[in-house]
Structure formats: structure tokens, C-alpha cells
PDB file with one MODEL, atoms N, CA, C and O in Angstrom:
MODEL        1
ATOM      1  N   UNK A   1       0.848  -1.173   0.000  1.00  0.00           N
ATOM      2  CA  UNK A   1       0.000   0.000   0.000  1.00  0.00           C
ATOM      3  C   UNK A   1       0.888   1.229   0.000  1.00  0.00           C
ATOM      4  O   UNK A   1       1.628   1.563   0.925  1.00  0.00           O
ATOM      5  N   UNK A   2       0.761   1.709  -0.880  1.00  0.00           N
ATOM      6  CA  UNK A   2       1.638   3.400  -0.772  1.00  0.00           C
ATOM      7  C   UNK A   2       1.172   4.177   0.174  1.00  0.00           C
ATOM      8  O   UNK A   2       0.306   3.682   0.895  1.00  0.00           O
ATOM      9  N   UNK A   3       1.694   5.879   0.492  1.00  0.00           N
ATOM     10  CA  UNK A   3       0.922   6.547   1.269  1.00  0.00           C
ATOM     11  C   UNK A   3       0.122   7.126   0.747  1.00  0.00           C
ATOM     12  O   UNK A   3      -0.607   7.623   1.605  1.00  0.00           O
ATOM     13  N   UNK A   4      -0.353   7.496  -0.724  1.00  0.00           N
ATOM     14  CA  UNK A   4      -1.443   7.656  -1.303  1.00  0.00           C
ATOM     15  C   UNK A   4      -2.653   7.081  -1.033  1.00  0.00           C
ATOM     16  O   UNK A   4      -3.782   7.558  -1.145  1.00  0.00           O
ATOM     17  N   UNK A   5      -2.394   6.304  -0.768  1.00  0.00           N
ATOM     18  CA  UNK A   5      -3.682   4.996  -0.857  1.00  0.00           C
ATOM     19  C   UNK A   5      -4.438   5.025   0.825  1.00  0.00           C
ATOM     20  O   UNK A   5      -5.549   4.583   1.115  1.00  0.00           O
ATOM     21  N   UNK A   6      -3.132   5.890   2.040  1.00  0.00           N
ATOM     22  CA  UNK A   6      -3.765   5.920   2.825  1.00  0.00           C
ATOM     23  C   UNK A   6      -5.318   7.268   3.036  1.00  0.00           C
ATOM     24  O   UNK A   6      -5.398   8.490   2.907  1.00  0.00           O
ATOM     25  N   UNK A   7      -6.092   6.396   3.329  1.00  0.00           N
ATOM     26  CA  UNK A   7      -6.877   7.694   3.791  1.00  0.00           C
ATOM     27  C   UNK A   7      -7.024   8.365   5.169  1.00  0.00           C
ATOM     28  O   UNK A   7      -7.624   9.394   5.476  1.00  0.00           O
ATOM     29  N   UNK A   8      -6.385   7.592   5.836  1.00  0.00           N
ATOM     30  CA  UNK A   8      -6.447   8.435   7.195  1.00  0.00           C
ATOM     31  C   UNK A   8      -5.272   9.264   7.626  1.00  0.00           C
ATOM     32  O   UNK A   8      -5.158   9.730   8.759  1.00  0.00           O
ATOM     33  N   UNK A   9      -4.222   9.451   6.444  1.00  0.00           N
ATOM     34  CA  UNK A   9      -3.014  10.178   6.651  1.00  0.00           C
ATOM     35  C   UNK A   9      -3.623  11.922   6.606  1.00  0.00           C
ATOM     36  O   UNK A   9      -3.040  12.992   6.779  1.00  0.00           O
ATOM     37  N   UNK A  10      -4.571  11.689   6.397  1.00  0.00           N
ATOM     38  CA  UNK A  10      -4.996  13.428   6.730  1.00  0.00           C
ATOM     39  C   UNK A  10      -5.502  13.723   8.027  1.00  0.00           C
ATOM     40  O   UNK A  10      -5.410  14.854   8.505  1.00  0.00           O
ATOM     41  N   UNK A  11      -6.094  12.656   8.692  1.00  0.00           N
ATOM     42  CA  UNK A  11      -6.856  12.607   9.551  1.00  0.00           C
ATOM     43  C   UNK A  11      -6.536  12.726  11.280  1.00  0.00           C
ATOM     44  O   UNK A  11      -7.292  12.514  12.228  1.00  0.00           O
ATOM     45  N   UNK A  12      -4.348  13.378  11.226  1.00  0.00           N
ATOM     46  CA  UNK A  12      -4.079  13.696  12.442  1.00  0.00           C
ATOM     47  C   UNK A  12      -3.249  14.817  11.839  1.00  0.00           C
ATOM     48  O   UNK A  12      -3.110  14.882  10.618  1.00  0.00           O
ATOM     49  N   UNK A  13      -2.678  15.724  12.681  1.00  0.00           N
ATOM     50  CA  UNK A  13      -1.780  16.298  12.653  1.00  0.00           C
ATOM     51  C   UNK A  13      -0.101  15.862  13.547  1.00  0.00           C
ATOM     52  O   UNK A  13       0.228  15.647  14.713  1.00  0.00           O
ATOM     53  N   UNK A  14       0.556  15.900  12.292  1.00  0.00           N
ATOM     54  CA  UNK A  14       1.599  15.335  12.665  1.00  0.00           C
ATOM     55  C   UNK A  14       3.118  16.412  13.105  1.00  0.00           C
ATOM     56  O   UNK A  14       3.543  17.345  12.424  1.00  0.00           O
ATOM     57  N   UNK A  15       3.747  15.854  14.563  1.00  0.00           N
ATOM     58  CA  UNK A  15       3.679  16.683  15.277  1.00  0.00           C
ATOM     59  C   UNK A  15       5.322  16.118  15.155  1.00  0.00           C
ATOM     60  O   UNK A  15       5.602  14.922  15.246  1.00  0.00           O
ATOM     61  N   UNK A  16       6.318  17.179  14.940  1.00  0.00           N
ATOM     62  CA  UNK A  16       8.030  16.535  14.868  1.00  0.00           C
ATOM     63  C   UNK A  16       8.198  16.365  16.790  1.00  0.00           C
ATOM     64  O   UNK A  16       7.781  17.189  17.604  1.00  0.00           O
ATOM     65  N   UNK A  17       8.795  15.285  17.051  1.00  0.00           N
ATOM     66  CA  UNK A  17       8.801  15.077  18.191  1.00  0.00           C
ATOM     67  C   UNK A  17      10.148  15.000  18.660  1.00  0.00           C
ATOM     68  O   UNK A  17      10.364  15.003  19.872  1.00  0.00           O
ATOM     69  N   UNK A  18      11.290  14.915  17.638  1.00  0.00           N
ATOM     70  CA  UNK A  18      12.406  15.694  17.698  1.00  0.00           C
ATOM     71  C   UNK A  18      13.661  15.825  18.674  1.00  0.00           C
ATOM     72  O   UNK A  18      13.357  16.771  19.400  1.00  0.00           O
ATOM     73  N   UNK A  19      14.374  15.560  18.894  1.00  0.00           N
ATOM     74  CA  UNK A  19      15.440  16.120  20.003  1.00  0.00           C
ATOM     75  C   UNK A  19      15.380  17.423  19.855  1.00  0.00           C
ATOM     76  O   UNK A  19      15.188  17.996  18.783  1.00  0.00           O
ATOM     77  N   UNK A  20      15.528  17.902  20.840  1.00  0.00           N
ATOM     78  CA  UNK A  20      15.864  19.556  20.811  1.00  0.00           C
ATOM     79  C   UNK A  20      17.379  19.843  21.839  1.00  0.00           C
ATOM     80  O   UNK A  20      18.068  18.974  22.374  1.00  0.00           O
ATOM     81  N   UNK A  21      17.486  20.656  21.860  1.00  0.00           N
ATOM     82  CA  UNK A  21      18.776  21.298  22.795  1.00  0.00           C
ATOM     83  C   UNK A  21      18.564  20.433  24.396  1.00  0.00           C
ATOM     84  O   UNK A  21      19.180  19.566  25.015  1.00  0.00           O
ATOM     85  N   UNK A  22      17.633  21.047  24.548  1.00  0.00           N
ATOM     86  CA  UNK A  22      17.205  20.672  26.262  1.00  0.00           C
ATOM     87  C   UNK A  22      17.028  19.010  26.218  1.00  0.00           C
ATOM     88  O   UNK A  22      17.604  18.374  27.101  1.00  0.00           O
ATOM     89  N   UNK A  23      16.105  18.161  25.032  1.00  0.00           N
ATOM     90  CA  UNK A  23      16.065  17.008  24.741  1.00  0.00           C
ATOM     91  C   UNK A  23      17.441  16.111  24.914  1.00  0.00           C
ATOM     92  O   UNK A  23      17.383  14.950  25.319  1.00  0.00           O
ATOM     93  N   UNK A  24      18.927  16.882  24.502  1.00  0.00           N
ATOM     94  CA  UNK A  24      19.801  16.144  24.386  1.00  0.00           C
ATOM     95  C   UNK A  24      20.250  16.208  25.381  1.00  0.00           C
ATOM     96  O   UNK A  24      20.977  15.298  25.779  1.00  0.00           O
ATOM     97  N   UNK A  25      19.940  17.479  26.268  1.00  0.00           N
ATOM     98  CA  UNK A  25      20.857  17.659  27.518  1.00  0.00           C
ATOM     99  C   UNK A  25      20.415  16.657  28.744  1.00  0.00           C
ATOM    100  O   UNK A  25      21.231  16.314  29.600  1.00  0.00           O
ATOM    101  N   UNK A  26      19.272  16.293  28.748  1.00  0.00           N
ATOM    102  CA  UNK A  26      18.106  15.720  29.318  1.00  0.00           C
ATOM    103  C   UNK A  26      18.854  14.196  29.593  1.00  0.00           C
ATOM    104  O   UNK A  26      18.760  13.454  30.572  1.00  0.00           O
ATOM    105  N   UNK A  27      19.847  13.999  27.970  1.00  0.00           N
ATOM    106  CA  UNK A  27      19.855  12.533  28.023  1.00  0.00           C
ATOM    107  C   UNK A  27      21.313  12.373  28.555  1.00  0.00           C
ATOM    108  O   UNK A  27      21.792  11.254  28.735  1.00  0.00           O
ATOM    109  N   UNK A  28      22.093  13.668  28.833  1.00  0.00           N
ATOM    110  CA  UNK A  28      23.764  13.376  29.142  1.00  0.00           C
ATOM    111  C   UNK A  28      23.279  13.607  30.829  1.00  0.00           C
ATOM    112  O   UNK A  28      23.909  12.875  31.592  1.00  0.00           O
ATOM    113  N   UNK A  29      22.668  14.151  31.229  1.00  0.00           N
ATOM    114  CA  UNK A  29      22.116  13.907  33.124  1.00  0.00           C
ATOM    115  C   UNK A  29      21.941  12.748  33.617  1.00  0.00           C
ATOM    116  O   UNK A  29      21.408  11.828  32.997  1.00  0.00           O
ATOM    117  N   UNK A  30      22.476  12.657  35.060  1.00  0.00           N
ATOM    118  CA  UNK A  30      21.667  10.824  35.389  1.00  0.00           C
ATOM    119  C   UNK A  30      20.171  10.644  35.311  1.00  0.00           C
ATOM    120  O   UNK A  30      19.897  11.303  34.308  1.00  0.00           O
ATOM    121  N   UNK A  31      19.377  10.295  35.632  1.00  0.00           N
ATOM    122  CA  UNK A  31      18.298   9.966  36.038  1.00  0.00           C
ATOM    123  C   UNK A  31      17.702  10.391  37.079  1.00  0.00           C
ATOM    124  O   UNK A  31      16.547  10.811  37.022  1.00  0.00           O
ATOM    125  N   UNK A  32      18.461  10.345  38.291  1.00  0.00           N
ATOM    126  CA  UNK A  32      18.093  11.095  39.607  1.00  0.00           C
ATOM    127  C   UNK A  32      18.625  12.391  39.185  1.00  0.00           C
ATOM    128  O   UNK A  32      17.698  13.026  39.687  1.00  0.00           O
ATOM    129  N   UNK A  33      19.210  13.113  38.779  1.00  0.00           N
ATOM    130  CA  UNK A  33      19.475  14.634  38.741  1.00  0.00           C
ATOM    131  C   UNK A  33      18.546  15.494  38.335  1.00  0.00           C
ATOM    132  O   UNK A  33      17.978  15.404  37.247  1.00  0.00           O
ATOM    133  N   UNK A  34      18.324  16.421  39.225  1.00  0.00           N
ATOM    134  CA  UNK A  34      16.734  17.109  38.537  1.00  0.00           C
ATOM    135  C   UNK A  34      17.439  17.897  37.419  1.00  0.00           C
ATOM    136  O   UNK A  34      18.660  17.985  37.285  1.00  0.00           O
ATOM    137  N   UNK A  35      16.391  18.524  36.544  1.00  0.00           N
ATOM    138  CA  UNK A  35      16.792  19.522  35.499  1.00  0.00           C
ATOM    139  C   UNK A  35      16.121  20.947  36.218  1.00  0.00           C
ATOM    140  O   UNK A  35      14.939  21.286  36.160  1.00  0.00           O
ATOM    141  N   UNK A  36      16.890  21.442  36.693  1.00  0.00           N
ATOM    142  CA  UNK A  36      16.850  22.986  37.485  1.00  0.00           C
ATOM    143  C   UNK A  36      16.158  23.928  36.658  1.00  0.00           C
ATOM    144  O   UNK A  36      15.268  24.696  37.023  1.00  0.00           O
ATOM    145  N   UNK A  37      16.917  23.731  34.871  1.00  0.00           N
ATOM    146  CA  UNK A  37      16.098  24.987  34.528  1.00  0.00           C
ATOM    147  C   UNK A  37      14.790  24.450  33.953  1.00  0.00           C
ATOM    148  O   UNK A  37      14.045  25.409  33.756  1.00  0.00           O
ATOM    149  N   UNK A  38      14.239  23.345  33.620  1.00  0.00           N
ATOM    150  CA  UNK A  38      12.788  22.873  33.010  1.00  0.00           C
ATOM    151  C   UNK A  38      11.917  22.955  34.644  1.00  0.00           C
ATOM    152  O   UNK A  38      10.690  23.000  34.548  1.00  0.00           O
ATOM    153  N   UNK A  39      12.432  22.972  35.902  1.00  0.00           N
ATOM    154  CA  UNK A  39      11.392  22.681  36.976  1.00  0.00           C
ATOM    155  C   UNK A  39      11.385  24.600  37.266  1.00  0.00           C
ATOM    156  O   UNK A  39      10.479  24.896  38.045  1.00  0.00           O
ATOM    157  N   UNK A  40      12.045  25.591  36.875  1.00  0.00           N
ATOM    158  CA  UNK A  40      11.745  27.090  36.794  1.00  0.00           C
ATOM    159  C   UNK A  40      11.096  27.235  35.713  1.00  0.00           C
ATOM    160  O   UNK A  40      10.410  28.257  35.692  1.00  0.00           O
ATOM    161  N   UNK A  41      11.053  26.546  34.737  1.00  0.00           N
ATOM    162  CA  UNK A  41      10.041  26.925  33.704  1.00  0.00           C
ATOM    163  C   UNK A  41       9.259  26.899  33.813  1.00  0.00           C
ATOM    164  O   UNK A  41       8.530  27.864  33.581  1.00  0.00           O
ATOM    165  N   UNK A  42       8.761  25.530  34.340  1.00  0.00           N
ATOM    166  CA  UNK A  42       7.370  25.702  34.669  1.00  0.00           C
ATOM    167  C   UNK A  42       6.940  25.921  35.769  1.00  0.00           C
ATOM    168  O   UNK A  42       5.808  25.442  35.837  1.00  0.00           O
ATOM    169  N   UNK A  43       7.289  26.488  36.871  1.00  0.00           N
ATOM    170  CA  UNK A  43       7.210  27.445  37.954  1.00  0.00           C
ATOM    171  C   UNK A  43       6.658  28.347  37.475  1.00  0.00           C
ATOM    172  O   UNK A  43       5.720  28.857  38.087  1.00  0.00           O
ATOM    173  N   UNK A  44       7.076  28.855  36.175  1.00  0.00           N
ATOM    174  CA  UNK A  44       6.749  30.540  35.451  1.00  0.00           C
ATOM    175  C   UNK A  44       5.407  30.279  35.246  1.00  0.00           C
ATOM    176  O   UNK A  44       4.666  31.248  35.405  1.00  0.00           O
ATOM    177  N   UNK A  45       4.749  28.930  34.846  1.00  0.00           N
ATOM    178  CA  UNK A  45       3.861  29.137  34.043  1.00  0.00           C
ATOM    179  C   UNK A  45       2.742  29.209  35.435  1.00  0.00           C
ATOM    180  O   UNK A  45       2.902  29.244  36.655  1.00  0.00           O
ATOM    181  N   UNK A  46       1.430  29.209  34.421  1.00  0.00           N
ATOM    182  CA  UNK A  46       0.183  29.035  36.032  1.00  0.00           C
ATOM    183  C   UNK A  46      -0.201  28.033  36.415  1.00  0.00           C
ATOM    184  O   UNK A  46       0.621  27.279  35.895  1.00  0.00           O
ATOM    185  N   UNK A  47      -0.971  27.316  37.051  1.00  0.00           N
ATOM    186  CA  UNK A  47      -1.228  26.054  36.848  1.00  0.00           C
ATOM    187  C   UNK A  47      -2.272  25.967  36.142  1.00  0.00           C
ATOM    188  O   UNK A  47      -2.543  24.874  35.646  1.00  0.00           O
ATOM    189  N   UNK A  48      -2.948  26.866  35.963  1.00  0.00           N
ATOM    190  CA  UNK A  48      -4.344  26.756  34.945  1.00  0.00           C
ATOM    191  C   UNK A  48      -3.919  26.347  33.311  1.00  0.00           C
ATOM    192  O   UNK A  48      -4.351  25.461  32.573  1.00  0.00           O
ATOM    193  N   UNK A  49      -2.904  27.378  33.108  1.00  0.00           N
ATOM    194  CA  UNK A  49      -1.911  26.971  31.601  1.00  0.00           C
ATOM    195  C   UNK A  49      -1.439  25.454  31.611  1.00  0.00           C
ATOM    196  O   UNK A  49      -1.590  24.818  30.568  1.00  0.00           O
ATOM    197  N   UNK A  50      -0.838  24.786  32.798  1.00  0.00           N
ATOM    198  CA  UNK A  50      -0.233  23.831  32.545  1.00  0.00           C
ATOM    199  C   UNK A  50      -1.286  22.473  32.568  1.00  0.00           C
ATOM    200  O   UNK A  50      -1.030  21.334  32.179  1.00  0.00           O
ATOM    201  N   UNK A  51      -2.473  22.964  33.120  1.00  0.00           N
ATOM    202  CA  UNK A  51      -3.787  21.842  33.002  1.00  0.00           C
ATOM    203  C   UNK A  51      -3.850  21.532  31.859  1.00  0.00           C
ATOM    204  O   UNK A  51      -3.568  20.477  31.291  1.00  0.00           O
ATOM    205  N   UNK A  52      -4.276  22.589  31.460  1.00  0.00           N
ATOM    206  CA  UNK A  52      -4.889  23.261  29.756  1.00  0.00           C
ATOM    207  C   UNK A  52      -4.080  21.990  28.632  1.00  0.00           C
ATOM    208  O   UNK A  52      -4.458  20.988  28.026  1.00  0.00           O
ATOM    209  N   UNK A  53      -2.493  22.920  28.851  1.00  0.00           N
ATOM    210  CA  UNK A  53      -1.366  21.750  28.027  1.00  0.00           C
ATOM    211  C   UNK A  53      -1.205  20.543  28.389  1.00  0.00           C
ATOM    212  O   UNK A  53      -0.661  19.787  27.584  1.00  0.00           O
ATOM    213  N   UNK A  54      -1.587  20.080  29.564  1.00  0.00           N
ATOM    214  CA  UNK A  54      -1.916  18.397  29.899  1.00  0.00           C
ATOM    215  C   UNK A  54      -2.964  17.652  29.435  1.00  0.00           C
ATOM    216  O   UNK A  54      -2.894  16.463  29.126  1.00  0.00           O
ATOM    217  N   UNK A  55      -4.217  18.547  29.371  1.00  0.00           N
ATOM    218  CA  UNK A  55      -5.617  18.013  28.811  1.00  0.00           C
ATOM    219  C   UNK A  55      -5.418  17.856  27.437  1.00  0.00           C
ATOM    220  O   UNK A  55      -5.598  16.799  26.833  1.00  0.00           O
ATOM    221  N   UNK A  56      -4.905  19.313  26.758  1.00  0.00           N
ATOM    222  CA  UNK A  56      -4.441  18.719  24.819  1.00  0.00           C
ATOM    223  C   UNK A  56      -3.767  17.511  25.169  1.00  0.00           C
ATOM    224  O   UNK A  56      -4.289  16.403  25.040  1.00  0.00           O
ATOM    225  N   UNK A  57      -2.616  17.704  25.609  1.00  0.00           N
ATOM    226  CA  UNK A  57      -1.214  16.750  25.156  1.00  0.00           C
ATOM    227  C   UNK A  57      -2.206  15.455  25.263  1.00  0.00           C
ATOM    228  O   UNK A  57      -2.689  14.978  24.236  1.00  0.00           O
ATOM    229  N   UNK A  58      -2.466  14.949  26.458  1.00  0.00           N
ATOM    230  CA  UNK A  58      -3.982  13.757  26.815  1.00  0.00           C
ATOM    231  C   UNK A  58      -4.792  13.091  25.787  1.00  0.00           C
ATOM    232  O   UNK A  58      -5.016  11.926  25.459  1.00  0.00           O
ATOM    233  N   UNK A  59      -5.216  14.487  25.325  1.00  0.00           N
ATOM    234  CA  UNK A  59      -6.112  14.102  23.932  1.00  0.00           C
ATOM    235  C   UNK A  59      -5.449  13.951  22.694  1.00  0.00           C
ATOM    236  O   UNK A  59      -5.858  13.547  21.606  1.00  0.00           O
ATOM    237  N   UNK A  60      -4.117  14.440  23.149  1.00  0.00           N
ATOM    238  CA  UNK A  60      -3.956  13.965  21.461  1.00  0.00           C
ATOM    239  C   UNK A  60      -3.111  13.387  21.327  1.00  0.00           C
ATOM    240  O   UNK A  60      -2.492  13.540  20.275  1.00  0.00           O
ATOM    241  N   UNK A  61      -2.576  12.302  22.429  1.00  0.00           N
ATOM    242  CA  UNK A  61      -2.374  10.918  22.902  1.00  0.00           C
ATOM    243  C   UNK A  61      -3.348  10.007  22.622  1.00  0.00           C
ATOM    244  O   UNK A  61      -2.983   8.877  22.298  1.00  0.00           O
ATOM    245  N   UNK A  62      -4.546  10.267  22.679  1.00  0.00           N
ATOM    246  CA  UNK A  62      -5.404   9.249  22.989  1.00  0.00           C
ATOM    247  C   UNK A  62      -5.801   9.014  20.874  1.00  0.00           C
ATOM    248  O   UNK A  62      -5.997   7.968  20.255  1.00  0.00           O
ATOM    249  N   UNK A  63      -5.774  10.448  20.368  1.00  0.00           N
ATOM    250  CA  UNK A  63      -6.109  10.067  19.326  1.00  0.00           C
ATOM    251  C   UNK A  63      -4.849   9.580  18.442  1.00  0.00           C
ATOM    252  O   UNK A  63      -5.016   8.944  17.401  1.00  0.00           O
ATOM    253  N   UNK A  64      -3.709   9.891  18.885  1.00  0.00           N
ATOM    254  CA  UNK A  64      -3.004   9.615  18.322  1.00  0.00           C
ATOM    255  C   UNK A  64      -2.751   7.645  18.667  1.00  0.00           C
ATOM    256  O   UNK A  64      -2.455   7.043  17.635  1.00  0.00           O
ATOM    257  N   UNK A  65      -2.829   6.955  19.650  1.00  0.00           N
ATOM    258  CA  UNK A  65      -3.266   5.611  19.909  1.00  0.00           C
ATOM    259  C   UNK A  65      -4.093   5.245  19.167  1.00  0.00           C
ATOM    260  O   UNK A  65      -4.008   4.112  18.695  1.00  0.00           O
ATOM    261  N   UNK A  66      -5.404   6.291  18.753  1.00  0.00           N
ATOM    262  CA  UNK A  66      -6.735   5.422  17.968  1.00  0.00           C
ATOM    263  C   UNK A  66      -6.351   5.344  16.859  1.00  0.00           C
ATOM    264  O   UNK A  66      -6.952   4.641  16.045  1.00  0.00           O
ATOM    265  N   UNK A  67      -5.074   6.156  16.483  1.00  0.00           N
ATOM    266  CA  UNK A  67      -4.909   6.197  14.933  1.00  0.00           C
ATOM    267  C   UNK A  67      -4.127   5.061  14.620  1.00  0.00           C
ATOM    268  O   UNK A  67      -4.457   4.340  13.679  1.00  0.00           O
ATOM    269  N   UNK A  68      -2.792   4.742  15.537  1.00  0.00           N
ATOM    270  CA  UNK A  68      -2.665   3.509  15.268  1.00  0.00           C
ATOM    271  C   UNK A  68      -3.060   2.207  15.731  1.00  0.00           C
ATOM    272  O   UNK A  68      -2.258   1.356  15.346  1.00  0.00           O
ATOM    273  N   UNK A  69      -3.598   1.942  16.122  1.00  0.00           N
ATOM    274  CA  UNK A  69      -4.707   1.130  16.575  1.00  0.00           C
ATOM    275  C   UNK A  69      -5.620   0.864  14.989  1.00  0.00           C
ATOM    276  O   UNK A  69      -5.938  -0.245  14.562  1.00  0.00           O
ATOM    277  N   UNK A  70      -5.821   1.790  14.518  1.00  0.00           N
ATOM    278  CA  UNK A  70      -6.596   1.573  13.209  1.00  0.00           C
ATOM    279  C   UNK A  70      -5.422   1.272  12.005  1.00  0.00           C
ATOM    280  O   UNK A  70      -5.617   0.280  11.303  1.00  0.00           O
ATOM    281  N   UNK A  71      -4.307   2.034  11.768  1.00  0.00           N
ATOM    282  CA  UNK A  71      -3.070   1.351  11.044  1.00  0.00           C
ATOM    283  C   UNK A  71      -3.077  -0.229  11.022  1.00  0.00           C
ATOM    284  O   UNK A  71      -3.267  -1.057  10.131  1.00  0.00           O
ATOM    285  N   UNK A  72      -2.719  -0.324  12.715  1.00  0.00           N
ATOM    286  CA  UNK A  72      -2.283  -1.724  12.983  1.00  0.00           C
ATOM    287  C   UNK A  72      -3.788  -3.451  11.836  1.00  0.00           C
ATOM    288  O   UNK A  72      -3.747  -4.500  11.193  1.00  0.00           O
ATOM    289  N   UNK A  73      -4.955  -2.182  12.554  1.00  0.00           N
ATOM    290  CA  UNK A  73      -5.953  -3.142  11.967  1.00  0.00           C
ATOM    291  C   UNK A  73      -5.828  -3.165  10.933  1.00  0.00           C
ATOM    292  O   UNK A  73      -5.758  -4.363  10.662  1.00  0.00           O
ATOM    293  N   UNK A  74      -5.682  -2.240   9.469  1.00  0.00           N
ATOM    294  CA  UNK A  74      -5.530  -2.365   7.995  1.00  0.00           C
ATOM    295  C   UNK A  74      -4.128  -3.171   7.520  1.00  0.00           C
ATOM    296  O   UNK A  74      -3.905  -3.667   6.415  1.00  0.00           O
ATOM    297  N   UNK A  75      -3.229  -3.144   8.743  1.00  0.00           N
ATOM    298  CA  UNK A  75      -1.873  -3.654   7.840  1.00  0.00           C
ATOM    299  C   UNK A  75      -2.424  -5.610   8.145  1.00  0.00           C
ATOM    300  O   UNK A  75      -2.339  -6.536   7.339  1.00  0.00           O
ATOM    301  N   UNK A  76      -2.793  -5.625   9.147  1.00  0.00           N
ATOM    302  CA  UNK A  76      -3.453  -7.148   9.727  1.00  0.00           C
ATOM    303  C   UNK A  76      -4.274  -7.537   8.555  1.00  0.00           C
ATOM    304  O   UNK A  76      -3.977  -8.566   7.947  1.00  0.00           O
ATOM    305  N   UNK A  77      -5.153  -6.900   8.230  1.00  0.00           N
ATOM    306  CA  UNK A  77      -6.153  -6.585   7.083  1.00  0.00           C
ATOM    307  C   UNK A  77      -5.849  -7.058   6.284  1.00  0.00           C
ATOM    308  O   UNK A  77      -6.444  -7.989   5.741  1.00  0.00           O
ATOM    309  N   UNK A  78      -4.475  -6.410   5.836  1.00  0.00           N
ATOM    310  CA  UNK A  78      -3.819  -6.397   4.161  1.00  0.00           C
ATOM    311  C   UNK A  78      -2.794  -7.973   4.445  1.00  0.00           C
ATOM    312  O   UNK A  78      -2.824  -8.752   3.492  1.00  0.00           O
ATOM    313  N   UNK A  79      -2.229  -8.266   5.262  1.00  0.00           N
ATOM    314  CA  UNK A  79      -1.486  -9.443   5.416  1.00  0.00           C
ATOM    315  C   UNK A  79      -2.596 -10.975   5.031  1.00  0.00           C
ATOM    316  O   UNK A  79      -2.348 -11.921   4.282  1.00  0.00           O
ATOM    317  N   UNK A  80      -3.818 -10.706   5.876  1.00  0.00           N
ATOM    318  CA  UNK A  80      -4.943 -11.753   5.719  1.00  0.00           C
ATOM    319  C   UNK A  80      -5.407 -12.175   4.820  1.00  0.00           C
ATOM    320  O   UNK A  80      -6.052 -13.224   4.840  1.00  0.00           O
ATOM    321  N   UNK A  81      -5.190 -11.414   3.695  1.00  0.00           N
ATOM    322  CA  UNK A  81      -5.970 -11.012   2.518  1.00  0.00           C
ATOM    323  C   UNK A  81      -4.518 -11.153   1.671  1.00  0.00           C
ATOM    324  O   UNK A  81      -4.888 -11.170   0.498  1.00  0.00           O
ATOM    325  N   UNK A  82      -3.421 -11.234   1.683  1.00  0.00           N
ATOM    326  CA  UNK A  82      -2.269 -11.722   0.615  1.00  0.00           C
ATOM    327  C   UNK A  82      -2.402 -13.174   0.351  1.00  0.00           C
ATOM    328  O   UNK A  82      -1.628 -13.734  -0.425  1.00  0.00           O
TER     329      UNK A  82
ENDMDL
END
């Protein structure tokens, strides 16, 4: 199946998930070491803001699961059917 052929490739927005600066620095720290400047960041923010960005991020986890969840069923699909 090409990605033409998919039709639900329109049907999320796709989001670069990326290393970033802080991402890499994240990974040269132990594990127990806090990250000082990400726990002042979000100090800055309110907690009403940081609900807000937990409830998206949440939801679009959940759709992003339903989406593959439905992948998984068409590639099962397409194997059954060879």
C-alpha cells in the first residue's frame, strides 16, 4: 500500500517530536538529577496553563493511539488477505 492509498493520513496532525537542545541535555544527566532549569520553567507558568497543556497533550495521545490502533488493523487486514 503506498501513502497515497492511505486515507487516514490526513486525519491527524503530525507533530516533529524531535530532540531539541534541552532534549539532548536531558539525556547526558543521570536519572536522579533534577533539570533545574525545566522545573523554573514551569514554575513561570500558572497552573491553569499547565492543566490546559496536559488536557491537549492527553487528547492527542489518545487520538493519536486510535490512529494507530486503526493502522495496525488495515496492515493485519492487508497481510490476511495476501
Amino acid at each position: 500500500m503506498s501513502v497515497l492509498d492511505d486515507e487516514t493520513m490526513g486525519d491527524l496532525p503530525v507533530r516533529d517530536v524531535g530532540l531539541t537542545l534541552s532534549g539532548t541535555a536531558g539525556l547526558q544527566e543521570s536519572a536522579t538529577a533534577p533539570n533545574a532549569k525545566a522545573r523554573h520553567a514551569i514554575s513561570r507558568i500558572s497552573r491553569e496553563e499547565l492543566e490546559d497543556k496536559f488536557l491537549r497533550l492527553h487528547d492527542e495521545n489518545i487520538l493519536l493511539k486510535q490512529h494507530a490502533n486503526k493502522q495496525e488493523e488495515k496492515i493485519k487486514r492487508s497481510y490476511s488477505h495476501a
